[in-house]
KEMARRO-960021 format. One record per residue (C-alpha): z, y, x. Coordinates in steps of 0.25 Angstrom, whole numbers, plus 5000, padded with zeros to 4 digits. Layout:
# KEMARRO-960021
ZYX;...
# end
This chain:
# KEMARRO-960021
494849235053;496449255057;497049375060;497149405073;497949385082;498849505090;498049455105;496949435098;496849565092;497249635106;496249565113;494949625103;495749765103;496049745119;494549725121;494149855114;495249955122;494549895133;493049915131;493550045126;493150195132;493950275123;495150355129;495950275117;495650155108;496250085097;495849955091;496449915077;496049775071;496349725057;496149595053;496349555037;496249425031;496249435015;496149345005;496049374988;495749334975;495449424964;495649364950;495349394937;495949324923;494449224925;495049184939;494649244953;493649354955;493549394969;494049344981;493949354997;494449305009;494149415018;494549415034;494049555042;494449605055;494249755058;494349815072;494349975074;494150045087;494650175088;494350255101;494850415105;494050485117;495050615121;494350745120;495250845122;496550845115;496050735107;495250625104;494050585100;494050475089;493450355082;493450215078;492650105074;492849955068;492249835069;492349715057;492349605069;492949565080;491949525092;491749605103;490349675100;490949715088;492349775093;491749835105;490749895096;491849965086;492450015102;491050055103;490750145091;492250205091;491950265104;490450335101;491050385087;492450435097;491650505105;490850595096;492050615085;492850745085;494050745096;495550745087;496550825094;497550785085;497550635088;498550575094;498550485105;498550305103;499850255102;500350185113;501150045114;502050015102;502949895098;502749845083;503249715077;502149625075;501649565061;500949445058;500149395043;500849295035;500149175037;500349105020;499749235016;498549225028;498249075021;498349115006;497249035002;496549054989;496948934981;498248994981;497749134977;497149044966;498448994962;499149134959;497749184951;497749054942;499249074941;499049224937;497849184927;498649084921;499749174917;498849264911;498149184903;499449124897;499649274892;498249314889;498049424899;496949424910;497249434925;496749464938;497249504950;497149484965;497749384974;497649414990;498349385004;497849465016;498349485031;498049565040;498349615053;498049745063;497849745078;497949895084;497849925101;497450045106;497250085122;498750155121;499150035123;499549995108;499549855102;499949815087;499549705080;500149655066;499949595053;500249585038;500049505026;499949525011;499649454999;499549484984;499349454971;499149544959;498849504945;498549604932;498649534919;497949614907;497549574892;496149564892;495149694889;494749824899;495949894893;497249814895;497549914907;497450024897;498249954883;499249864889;499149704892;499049734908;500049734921;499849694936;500749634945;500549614960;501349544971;501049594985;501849524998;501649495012;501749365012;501049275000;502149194998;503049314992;501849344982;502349334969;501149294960;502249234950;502849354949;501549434947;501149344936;502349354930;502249514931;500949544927;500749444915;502249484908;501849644911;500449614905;500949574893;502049654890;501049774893;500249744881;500249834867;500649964876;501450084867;501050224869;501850304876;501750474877;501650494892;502650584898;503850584909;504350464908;505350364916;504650254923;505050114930;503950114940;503849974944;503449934959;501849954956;501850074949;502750134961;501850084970;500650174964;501550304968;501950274981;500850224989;500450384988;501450414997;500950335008;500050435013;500150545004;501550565003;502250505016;501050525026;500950625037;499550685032;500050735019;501150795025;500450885035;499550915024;500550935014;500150865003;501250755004;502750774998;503450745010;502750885015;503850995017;504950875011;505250795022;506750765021;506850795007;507250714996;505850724986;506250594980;507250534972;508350474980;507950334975;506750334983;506650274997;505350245004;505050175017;503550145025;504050005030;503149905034;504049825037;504449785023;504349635021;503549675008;502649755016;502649695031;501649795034;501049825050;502049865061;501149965064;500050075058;498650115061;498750165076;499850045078;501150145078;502450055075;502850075060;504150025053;504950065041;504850215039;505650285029;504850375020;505950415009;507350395010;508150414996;507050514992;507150595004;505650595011;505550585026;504250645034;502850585034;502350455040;501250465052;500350425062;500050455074;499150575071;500250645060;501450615069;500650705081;500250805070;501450805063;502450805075;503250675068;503450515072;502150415072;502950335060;501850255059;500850255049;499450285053;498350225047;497250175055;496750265065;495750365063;496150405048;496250535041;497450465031;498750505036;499850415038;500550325028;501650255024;501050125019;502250025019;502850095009;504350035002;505050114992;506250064993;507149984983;508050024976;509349954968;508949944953;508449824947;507349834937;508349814926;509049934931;507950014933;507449984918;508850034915;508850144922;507550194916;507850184903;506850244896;505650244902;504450164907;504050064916;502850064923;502249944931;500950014938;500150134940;498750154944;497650234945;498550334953;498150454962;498750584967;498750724960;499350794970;499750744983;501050824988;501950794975;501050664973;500550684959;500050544955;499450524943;499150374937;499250284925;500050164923;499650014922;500049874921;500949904910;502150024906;503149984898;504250074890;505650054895;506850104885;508250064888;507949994901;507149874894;505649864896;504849864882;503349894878;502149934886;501650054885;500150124889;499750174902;500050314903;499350414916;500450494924;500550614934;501750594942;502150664958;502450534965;503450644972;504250664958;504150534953;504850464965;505950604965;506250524950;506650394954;507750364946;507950204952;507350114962;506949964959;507849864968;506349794971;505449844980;504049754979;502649774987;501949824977;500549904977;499750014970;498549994962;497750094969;498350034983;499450044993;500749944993;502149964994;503649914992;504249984979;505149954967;505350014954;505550144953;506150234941;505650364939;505950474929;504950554923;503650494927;502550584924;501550514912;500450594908;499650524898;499250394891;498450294899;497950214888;496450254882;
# end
């Protein structure tokens, strides 16, 4: 199977609008091609080469001042099985409740067009073999066990509705992660253990040397952590452990929802500096390490769109839906169409900043540097209270100069003051992603007075 085509989407999508009853249809297709290896330190242990197509219908009969609503899909492309989705949208529409607040289907828009990068479409699997054996071999030299995961995907989205819209785009992305640990169930918990992962557009800019390279010298320097007493302390977050905090804004804190409900910090401080002045923030698909869709979920044009400028906060990002409601710009970041999530900013970049890491070690001081965090969930959403633990190796800094490992320690930290205590910015932003999901551009950041609350170790 190949992605398909702009016509050829059009065409399957054209044929429903026409067989359709509804006073307004959408038709959104997503075609994925994705291909992976999971490996462990024996060699491969799962692997797919998986190609999906999947068509949703959604239809809207008025009643009133509204709609009535619903949508259907359809895993296949033939006519029975389109026609059939068109189908069951329009008996579930016409017996759902009719929305007053919806807002009507965007109409013709302009959007720059996107197309899959064809090395990372034909990574085959002898060269995902190559980078695992690579990997194991360096493992091996130092007596650690790895494993880790080596994947390309593409994928592109097709939306036309009967307003007269028609976008059509895609993306590529391709990965490879490696954790490196001494042997045993505990190496996460005493020390010998550190991940590294290289995520890019394009397979060619992967750096599986670099990751080797990353996560075998970590590993080892991880091992024989000291205690530490937990307690405030300054941190050098590196670009993974920055990325764990800040894909909670996406929706939580920068989306529309939570601010009408008021759970998010940007309610009631919209044009206020919440933030240390260091901190800039963009939603940008356009970033060449993100090169995300043009466009969102109901096809609205999106581009970059500033979030924080030098600490300073601007409004809320929306759809369709929360612009009406709310009275603001469609920025463009709905999901797809019908969803009770909100807006989001999903192309999330923190911006760089002008320290090497030399100078940021320098400017810490004392302090600790922190290459991961995990297990992290909210506390309480308007300040964004996380709370978490640390992984992949903590190492003590004193004078600037990086020494010993120390254990795992659990914090409580609001997201909101922690990022209003930046004291230096990284001068290099890197796609980088949380354990628990979400993918962003960040650099380093230096924080005072990050809230630890206790050991880690058992």
């Amino acid at each position: 199977m190949a992605l398909l085509e702009e016509d050829h989407a059009f065409e399957i999508a054209d044929a429903v609008l026409a067989a359709s009853e509804a006073d307004e249809t959408e038709v959104t297709i997503n075609c994925i091609e994705d291909r992976f290896v999971r490996f462990g330190h024996e060699g491969p242990t799962q692997s797919a080469d998986r190609e999906r197509y999947d068509l949703a219908v959604r239809v809207r009969f008025r009643d009133g001042e509204g709609f009535r609503e619903a949508k259907a899909s359809s895993g296949a492309l033939d006519e029975a099985s389109v026609l059939g989705a068109l189908g069951r949208a329009e008996i579930l529409a016409r017996v759902a409740s009719p929305d007053a607040g919806a807002a009507p289907l965007g109409g013709p828009v302009e959007v720059e067009g996107s197309a899959p990068s064809r090395p990372t479409q034909d990574h085959s699997f002898k060269e995902k073999a190559e980078w695992i054996e690579a990997a194991l071999r360096r493992c091996e030299g130092e007596s650690l066990h790895g494993g880790g995961l080596a994947r390309t995907t593409v994928a592109s989205r097709s939306i036309v509705n009967s307003a007269g819209r028609r976008v059509h785009g895609a993306t590529s992305r391709a990965e490879f992660a490696l954790t490196c640990a001494d042997a045993g169930a505990d190496a996460e918990t005493v020390g010998g253990s550190a991940s590294s992962v290289s995520v890019r557009c394009f397979v060619d800019q992967v750096d599986v040397e670099g990751v080797i390279e990353d996560a075998v010298t970590s590993a080892v320097r991880a091992r024989g952590p000291a205690d530490v007493e937990a307690g405030p302390m300054d941190v050098l977050l590196e670009p993974q452990a920055v990325a764990a905090l800040m894909t909670f804004t996406s929706g939580m804190g920068f989306g529309a929802r939570g601010f009408h409900e008021g759970s998010s910090f940007l309610t009631g401080r919209v044009g206020e500096r919440i933030f240390s002045e260091h901190l800039s923030v963009a939603d940008d698909p356009t970033h060449p390490d993100l090169r995300g869709l043009r466009f969102d979920g109901e096809g609205t044009p999106r581009g970059c769109h500033p979030l924080v400028s030098s600490g300073t906060v601007h409004g809320p990002v929306t759809d369709a839906f929360w612009a009406k409601q709310l009275g603001l710009a469609n920025t463009g970041h709905s999901p797809q169409q019908p969803s009770t999530s909100g807006p989001s900013a999903g192309h999330l970049v923190v911006a760089e900043g002008d320290l090497s890491r030399e100078e940021l070690l320098d400017r810490l001081g004392d302090g600790l540097l922190v290459r991961q965090l995990h297990y992290v969930n909210v506390v309480e959403p308007r300040e964004l209270v996380l709370t978490g633990m640390t992984r992949g190796g903590v190492f003590r800094v004193r004078g600037g100069q990086v020494g010993g490992a120390i254990g795992n320690l659990r914090f409580t930290q609001s997201l909101v003051d922690a990022l209003g205590a930046i004291d230096g910015v990284g001068d290099r932003a890197v796609r980088v992603g949380s354990l628990m999901g979400g993918e962003l551009v960040a650099p380093a950041l230096l924080i005072r007075g990050f809230q630890f609350t206790s050991k880690a170790r058992s």
